[in-house]
The first five atom37 places (N, CA, C, CB, O) and aatype in JSON, in Angstrom:
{
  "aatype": [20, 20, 20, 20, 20, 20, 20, 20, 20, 20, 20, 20, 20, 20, 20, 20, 20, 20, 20, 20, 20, 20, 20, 20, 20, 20, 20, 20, 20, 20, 20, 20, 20, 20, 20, 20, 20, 20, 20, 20, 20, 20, 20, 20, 20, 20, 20, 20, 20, 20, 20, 20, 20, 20, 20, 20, 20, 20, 20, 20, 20, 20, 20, 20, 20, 20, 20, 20, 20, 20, 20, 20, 20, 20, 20, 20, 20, 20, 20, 20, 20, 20, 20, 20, 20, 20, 20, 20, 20, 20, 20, 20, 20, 20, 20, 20, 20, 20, 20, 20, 20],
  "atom_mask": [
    [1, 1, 1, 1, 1],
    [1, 1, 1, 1, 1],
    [1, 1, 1, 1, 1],
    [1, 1, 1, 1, 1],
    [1, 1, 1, 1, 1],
    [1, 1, 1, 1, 1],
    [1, 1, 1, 1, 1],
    [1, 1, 1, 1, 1],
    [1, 1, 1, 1, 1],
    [1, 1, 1, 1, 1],
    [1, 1, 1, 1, 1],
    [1, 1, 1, 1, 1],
    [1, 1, 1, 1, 1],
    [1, 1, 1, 1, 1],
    [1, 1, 1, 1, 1],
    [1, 1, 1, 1, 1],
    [1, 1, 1, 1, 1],
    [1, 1, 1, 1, 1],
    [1, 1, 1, 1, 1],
    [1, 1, 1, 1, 1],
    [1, 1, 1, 1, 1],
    [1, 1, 1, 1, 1],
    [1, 1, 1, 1, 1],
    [1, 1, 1, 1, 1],
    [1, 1, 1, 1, 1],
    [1, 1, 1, 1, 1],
    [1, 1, 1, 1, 1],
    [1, 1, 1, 1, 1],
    [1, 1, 1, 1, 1],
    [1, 1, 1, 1, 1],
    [1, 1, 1, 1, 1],
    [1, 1, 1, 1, 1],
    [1, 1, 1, 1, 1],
    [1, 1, 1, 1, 1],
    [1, 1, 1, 1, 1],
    [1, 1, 1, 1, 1],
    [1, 1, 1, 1, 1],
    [1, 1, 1, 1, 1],
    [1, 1, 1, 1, 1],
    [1, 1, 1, 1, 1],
    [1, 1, 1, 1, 1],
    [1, 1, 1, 1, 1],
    [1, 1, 1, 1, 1],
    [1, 1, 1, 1, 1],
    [1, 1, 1, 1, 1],
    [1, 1, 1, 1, 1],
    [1, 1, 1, 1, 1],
    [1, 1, 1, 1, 1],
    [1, 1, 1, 1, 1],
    [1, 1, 1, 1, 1],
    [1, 1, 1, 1, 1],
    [1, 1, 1, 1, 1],
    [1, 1, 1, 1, 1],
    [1, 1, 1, 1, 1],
    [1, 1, 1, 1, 1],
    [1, 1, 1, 1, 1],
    [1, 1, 1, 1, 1],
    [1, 1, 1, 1, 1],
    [1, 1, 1, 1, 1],
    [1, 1, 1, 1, 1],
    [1, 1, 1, 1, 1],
    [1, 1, 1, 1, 1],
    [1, 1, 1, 1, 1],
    [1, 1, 1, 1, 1],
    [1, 1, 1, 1, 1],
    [1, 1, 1, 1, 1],
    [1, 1, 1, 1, 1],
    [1, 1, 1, 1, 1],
    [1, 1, 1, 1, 1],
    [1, 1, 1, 1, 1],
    [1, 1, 1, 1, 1],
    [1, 1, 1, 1, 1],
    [1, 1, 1, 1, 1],
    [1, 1, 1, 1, 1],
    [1, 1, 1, 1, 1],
    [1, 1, 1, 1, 1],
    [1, 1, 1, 1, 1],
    [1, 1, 1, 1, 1],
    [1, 1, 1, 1, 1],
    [1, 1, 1, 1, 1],
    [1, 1, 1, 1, 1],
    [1, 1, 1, 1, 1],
    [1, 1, 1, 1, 1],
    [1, 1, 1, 1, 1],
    [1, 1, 1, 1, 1],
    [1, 1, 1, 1, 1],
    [1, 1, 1, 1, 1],
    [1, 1, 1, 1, 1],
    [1, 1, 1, 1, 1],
    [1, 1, 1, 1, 1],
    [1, 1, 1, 1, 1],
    [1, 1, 1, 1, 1],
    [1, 1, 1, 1, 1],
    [1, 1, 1, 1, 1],
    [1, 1, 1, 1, 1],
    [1, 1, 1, 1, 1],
    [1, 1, 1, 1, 1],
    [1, 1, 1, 1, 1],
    [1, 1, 1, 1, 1],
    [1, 1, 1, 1, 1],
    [1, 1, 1, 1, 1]
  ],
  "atom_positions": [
    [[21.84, -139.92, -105.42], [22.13, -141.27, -105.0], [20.84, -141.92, -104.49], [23.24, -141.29, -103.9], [19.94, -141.16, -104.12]],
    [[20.66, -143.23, -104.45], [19.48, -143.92, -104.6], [19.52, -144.68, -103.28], [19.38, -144.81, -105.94], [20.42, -145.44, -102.93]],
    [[18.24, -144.31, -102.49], [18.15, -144.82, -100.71], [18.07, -145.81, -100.73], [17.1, -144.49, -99.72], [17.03, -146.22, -101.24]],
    [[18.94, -146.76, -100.27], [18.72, -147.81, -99.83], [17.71, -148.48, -99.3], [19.29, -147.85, -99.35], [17.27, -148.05, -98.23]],
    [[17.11, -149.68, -99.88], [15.81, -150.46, -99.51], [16.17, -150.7, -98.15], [15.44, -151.89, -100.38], [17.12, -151.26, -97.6]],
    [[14.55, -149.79, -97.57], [14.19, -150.27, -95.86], [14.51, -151.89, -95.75], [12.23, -150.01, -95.38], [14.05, -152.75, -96.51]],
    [[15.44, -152.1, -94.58], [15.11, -153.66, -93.81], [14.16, -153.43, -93.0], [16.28, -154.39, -92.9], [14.07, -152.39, -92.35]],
    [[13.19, -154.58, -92.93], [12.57, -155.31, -92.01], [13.11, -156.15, -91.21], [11.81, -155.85, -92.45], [13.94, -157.01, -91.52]],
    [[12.51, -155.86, -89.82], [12.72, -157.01, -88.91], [12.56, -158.14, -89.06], [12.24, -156.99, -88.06], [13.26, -157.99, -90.07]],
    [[12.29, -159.29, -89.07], [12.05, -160.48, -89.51], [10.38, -160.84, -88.46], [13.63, -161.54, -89.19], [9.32, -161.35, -88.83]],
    [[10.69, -160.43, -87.48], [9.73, -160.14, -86.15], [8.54, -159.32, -87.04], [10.6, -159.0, -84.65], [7.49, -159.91, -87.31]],
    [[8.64, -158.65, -87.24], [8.0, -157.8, -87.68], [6.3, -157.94, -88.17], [8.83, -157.49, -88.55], [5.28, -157.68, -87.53]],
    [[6.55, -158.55, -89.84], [4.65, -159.08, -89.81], [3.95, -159.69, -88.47], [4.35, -160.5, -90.97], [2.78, -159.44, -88.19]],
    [[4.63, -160.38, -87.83], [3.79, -161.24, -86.62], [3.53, -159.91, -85.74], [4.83, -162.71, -85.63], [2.38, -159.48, -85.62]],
    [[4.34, -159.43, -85.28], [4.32, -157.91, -84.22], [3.62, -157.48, -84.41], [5.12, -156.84, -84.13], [2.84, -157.6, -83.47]],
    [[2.87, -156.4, -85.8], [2.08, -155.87, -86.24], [0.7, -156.81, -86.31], [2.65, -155.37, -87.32], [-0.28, -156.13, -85.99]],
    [[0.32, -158.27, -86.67], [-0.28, -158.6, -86.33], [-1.14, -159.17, -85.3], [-0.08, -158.67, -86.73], [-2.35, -159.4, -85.29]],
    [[-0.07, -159.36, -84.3], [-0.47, -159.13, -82.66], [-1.05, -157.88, -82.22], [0.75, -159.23, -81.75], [-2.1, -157.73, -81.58]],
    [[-0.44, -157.2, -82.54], [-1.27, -155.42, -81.96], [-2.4, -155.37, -82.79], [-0.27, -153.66, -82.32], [-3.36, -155.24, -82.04]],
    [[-2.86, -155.42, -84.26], [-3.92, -155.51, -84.59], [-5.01, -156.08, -84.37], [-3.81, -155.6, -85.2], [-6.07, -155.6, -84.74]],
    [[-4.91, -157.3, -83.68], [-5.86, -158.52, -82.78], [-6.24, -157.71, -81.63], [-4.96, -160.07, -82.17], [-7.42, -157.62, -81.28]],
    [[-5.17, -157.05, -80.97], [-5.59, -156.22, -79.77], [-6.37, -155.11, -79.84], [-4.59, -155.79, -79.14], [-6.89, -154.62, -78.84]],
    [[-6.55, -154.52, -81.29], [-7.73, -153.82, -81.89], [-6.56, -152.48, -81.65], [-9.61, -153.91, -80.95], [-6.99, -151.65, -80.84]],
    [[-5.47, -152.22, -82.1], [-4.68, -151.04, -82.57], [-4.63, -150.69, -83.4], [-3.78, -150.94, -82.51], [-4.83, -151.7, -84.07]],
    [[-4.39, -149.28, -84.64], [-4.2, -149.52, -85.19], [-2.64, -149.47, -85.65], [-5.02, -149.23, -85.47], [-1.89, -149.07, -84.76]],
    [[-1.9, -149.88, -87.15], [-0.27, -149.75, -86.79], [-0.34, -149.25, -88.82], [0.94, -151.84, -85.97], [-0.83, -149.52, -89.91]],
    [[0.53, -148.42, -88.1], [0.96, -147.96, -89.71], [3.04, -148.2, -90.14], [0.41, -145.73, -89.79], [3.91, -148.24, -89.27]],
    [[3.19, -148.27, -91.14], [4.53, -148.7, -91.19], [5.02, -147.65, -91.27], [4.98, -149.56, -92.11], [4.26, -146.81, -91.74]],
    [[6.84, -147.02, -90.8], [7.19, -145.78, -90.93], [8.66, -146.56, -91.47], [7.04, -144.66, -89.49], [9.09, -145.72, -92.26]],
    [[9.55, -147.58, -91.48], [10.65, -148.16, -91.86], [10.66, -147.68, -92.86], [10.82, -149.39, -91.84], [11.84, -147.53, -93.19]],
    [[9.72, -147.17, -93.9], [10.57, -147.13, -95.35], [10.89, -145.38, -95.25], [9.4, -147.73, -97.08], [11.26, -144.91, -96.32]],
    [[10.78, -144.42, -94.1], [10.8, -143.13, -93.58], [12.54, -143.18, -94.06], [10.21, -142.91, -91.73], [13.14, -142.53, -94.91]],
    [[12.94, -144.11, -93.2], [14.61, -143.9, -92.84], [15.13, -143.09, -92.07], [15.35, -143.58, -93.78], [14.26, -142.74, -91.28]],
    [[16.12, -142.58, -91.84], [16.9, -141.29, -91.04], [16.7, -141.54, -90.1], [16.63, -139.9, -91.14], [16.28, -140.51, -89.57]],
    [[16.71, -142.62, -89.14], [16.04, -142.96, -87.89], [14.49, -142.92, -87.44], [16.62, -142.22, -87.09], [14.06, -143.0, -86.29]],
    [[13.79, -142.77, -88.55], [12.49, -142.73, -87.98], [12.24, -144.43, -87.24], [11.29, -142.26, -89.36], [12.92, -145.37, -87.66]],
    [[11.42, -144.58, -86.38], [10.89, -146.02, -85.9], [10.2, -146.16, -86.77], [10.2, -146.31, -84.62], [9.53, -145.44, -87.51]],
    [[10.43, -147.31, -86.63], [9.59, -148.64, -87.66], [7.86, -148.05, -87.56], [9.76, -150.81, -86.68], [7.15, -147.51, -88.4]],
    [[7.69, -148.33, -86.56], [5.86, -148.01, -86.5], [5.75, -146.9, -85.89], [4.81, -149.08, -85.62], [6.57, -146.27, -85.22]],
    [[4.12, -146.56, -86.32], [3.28, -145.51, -85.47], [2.19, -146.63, -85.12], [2.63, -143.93, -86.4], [1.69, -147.46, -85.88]],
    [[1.96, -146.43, -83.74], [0.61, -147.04, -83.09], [-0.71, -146.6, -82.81], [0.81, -147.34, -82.05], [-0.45, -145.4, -82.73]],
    [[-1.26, -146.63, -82.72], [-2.76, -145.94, -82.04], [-3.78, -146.67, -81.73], [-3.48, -145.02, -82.87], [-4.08, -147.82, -82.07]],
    [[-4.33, -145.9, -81.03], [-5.32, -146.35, -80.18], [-5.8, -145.35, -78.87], [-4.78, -147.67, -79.7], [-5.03, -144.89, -78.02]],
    [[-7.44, -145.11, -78.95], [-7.95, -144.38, -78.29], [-7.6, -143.03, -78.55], [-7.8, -144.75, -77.23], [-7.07, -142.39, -77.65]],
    [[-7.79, -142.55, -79.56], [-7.02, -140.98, -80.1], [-5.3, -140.79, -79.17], [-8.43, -139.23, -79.43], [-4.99, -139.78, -78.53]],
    [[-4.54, -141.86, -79.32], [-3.19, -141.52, -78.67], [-2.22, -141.84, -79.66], [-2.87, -142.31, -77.32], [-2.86, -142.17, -80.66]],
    [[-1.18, -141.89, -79.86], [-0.13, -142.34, -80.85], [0.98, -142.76, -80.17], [0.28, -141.3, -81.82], [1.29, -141.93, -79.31]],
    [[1.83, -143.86, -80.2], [3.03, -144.25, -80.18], [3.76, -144.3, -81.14], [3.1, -145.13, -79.78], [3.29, -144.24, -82.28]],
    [[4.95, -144.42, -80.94], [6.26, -144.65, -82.16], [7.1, -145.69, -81.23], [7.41, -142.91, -82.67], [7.43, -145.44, -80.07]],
    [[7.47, -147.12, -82.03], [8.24, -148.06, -81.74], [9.44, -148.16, -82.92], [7.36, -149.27, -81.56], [9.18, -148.22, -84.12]],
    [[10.6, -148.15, -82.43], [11.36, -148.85, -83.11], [11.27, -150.43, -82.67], [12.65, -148.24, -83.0], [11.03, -150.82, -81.53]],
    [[11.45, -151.03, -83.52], [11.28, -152.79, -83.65], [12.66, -153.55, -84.16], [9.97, -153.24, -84.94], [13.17, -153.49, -85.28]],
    [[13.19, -154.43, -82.72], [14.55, -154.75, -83.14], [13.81, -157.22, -82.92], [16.39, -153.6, -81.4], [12.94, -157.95, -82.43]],
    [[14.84, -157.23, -83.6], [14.2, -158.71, -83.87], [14.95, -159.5, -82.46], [14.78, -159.53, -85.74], [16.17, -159.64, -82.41]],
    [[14.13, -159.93, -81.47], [15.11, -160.86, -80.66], [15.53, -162.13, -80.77], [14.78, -160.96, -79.65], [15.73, -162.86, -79.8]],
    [[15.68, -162.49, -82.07], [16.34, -163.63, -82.46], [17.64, -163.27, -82.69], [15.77, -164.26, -83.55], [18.39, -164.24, -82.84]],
    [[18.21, -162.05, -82.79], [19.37, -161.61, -83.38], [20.24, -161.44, -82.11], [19.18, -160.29, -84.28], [19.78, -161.77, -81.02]],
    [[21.64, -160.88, -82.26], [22.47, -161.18, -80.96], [22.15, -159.79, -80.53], [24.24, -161.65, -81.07], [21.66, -159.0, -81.34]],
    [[22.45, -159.4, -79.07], [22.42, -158.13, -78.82], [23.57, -156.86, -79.31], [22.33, -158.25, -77.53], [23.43, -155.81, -78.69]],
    [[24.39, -156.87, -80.1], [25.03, -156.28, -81.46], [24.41, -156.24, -82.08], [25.91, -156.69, -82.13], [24.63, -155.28, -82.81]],
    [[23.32, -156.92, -82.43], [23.12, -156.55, -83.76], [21.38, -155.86, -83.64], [23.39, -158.1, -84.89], [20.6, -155.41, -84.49]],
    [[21.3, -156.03, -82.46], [19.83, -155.14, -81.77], [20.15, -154.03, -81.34], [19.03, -155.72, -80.5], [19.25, -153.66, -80.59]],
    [[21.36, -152.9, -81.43], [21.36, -151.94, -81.04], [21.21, -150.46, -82.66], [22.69, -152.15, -80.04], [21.39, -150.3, -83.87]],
    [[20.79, -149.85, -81.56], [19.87, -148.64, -82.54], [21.04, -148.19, -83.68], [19.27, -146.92, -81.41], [22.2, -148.27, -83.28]],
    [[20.87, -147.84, -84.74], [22.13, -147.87, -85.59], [22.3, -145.69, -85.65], [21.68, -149.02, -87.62], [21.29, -145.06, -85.37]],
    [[23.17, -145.18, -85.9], [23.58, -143.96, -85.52], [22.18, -142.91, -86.14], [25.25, -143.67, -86.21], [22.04, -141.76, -85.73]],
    [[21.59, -143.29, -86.76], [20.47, -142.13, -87.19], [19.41, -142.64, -86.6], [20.14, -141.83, -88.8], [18.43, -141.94, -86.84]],
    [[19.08, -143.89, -85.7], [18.37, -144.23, -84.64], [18.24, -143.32, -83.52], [18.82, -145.3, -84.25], [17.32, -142.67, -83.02]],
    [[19.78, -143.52, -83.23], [20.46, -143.01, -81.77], [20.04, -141.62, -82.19], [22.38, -143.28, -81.4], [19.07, -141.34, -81.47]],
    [[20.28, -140.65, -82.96], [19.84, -139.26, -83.36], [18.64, -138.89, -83.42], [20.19, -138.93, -84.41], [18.23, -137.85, -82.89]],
    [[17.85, -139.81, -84.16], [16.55, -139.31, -83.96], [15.52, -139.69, -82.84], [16.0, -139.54, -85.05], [14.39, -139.23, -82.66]],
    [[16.03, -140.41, -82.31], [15.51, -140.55, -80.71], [15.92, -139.38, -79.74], [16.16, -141.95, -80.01], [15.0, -138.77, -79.17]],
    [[16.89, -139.12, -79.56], [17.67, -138.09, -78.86], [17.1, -136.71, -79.27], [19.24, -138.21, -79.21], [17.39, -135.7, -78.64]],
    [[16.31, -136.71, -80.3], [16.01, -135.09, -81.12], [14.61, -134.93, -80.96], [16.37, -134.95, -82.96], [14.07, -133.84, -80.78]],
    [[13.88, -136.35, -81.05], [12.55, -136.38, -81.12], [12.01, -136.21, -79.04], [12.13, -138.12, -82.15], [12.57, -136.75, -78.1]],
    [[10.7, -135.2, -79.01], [10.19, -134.69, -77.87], [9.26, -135.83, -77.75], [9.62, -133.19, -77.91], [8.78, -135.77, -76.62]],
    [[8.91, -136.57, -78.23], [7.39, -137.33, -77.6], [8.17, -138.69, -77.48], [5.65, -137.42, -78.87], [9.37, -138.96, -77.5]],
    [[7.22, -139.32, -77.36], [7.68, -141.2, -76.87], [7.97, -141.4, -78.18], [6.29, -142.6, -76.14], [7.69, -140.9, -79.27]],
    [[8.8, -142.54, -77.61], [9.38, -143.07, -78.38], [9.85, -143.92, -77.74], [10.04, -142.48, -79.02], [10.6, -143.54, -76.83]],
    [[9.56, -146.11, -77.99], [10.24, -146.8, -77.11], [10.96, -147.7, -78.2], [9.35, -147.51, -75.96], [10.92, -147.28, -79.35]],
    [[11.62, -148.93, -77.94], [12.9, -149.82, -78.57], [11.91, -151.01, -77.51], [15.14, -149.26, -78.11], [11.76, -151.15, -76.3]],
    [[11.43, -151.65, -78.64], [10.67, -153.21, -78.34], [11.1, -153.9, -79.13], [9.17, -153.44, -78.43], [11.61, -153.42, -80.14]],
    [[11.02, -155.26, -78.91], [11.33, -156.91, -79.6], [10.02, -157.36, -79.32], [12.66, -158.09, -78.8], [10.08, -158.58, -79.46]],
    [[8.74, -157.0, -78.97], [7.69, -157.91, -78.96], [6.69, -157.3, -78.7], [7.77, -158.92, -78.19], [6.69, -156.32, -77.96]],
    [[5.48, -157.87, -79.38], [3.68, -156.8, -78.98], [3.76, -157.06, -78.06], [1.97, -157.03, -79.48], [4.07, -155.99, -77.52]],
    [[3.7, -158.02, -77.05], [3.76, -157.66, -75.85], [4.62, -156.54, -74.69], [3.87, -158.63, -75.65], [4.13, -155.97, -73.72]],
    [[6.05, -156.48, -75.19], [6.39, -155.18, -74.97], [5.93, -153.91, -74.98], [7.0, -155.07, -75.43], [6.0, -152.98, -74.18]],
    [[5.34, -154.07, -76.26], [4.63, -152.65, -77.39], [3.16, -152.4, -76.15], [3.83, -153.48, -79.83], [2.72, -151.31, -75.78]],
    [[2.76, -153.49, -75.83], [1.53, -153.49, -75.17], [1.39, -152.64, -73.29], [1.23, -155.23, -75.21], [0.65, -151.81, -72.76]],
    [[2.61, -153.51, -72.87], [3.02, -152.95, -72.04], [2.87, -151.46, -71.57], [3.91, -153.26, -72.24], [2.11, -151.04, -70.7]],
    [[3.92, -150.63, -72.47], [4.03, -149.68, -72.41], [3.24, -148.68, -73.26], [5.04, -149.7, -72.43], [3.65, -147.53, -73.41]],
    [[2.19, -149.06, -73.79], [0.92, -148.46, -73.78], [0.02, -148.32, -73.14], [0.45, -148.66, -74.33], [-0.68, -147.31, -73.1]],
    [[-0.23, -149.93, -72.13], [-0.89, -149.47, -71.13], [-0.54, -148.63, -69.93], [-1.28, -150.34, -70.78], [-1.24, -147.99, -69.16]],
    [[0.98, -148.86, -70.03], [0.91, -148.21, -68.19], [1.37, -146.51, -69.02], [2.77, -149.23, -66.44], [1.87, -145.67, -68.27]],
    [[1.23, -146.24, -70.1], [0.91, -144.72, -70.58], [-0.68, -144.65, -70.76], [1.74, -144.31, -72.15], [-1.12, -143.5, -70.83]],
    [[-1.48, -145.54, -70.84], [-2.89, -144.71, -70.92], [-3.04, -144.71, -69.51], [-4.3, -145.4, -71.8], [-3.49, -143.64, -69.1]],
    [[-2.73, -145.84, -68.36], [-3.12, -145.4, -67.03], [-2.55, -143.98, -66.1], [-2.81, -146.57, -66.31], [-3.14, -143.42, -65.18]],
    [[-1.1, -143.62, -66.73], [-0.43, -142.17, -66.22], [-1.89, -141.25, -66.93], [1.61, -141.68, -67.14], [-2.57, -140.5, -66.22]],
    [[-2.16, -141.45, -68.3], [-2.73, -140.29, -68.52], [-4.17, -140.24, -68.43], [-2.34, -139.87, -69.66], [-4.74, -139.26, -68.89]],
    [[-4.99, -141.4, -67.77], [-6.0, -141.42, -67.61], [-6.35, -141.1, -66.27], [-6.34, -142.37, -68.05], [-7.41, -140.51, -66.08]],
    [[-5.4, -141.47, -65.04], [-5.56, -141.07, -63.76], [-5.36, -139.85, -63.6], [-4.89, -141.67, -62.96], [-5.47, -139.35, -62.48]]
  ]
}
C-alpha cells in the first residue's frame, strides 16, 4: 500500500526561514511519517526535533495525531510541539544556557 503524501504546515516555509536568518541549520523530517517531527534543528554541534503545528488552525486541529502522541512518548531526547521560530528559538536557548552553565 502506497504512503500517503506528507502534509505540510502551511506555517511552515516561513518557520524554517526564520530559523535560518538566525543562522540554524533545519533539515525536513515530515516526509519520515510514523510520528517523526517535522524538523531537525541545529546549531552549535546540538540537535533539536520540532513537531510544527500551524496556529492559524483551531486547537483540534493542532493536536498531535496518534503516531505523534507515540513517537514522542517512545522517543528519549527532546522533542518540543511549536507554532512559531520564535517558540523554536526559545527553547533552544534556555537549552543551550542549562547546558552551557
Amino acid at each position: 500500500m502506497p504512503r500517503q503524501r506528507a502534509r505540510v504546515d502551511s506555517n511552515q516555509p516561513e518557520f524554517v526561514a526564520a530559523l535560518r536568518e538566525r543562522g540554524y541549520s533545519v533539515c525536513h523530517l515530515h516526509q519520515v511519517g510514523k510520528g517523526v517531527p517535522d524538523l531537525l534543528v541545529g546549531i552549535d554541534g546540538r540537535n533539536f526535533l520540532f513537531e510544527l503545528k500551524d496556529p492559524d488552525k483551531p486547537p483540534s486541529a493542532r493536536k498531535l495525531t496518534a503516531d505523534e502522541v507515540s513517537w514522542h512518548a517512545e522517543w528519549q531526547g527532546q522533542v518540543a510541539t511549536v507554532t512559531s521560530a520564535q517558540e523554536a528559538d526559545v527553547i533552544i536557548r534556555n537549552t543551550h544556557n542549562r547546558v552551557d552553565s
